[in-house]
N, C-alpha and C positions, 0 to 999 in steps of 0.2 A: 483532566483526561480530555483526549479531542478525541473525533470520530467525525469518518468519510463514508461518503457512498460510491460505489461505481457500479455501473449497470449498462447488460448492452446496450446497440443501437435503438431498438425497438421500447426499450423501456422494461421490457416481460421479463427478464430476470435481474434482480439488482442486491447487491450484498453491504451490508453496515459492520464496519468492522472500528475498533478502538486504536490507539497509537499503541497499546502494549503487544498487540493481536487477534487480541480476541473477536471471535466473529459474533456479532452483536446479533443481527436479524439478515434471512435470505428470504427474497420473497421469488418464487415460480410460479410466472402464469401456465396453465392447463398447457397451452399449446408447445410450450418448450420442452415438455415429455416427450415429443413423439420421436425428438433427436436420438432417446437410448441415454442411459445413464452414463457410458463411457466421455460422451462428446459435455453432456450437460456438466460433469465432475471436473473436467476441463477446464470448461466456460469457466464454471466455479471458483476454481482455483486463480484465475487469469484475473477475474475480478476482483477475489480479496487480494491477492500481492499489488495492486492498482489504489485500492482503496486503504490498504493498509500504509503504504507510502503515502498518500496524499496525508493520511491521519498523523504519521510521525512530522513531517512536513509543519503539519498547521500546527504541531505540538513544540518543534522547534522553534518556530515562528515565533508563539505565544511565550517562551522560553528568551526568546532574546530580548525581545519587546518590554518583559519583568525585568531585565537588565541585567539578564545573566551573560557570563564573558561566550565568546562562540566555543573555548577549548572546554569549560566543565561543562554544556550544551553536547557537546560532541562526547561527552563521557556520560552522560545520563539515557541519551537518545541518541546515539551515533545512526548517521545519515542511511535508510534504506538503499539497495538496487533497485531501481527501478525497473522494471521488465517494461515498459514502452521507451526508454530513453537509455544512453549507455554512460554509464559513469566516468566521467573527467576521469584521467588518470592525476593522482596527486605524486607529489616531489618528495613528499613525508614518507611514503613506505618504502619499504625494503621489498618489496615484488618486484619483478619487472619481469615483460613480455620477452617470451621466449624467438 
């Protein structure tokens, strides 16, 4: 099991989440209250999908490194969205942009 942190700029709110999903620990300093629970539940959010990709990430990582091939790696732990970066389009799916 791996597991990331991500946390604002300031440090005051930061969340620990596992490569499966689960949100491990959120820590709130006093002073990020005064935003209103709407923007805080945000924040929240924006930080675990941030920290949960880096978690699958380092999961994969540790997964090839034990010498697993990358296609049953992509089947155990297939690759996150990343919500600050946009995903390569691959040659492998049957999607394509409209």
């Amino acid at each position: 099991m791996s597991s990331a942190v991500a946390g604002n700029r300031s440090g005051s709110l930061r969340v620990r989440v596992d490569d499966a999903g689960t949100l491990l620990a959120v820590h709130i300093d006093r002073d990020e209250l005064r935003y209103g629970g709407a923007s805080l539940a945000a924040a929240i959010l924006s930080l675990y999908e941030s920290a949960h990709a880096d978690a699958v990430d380092r999961r994969r990582s540790e997964l090839l490194d034990y010498g697993m091939t990358p296609d049953v790696v992509d089947r155990i732990h297939p690759p996150v969205d990343r919500p600050d970066r946009p995903t390569p389009p691959s040659d492998r799916s049957w999607m394509r942009d409209l």
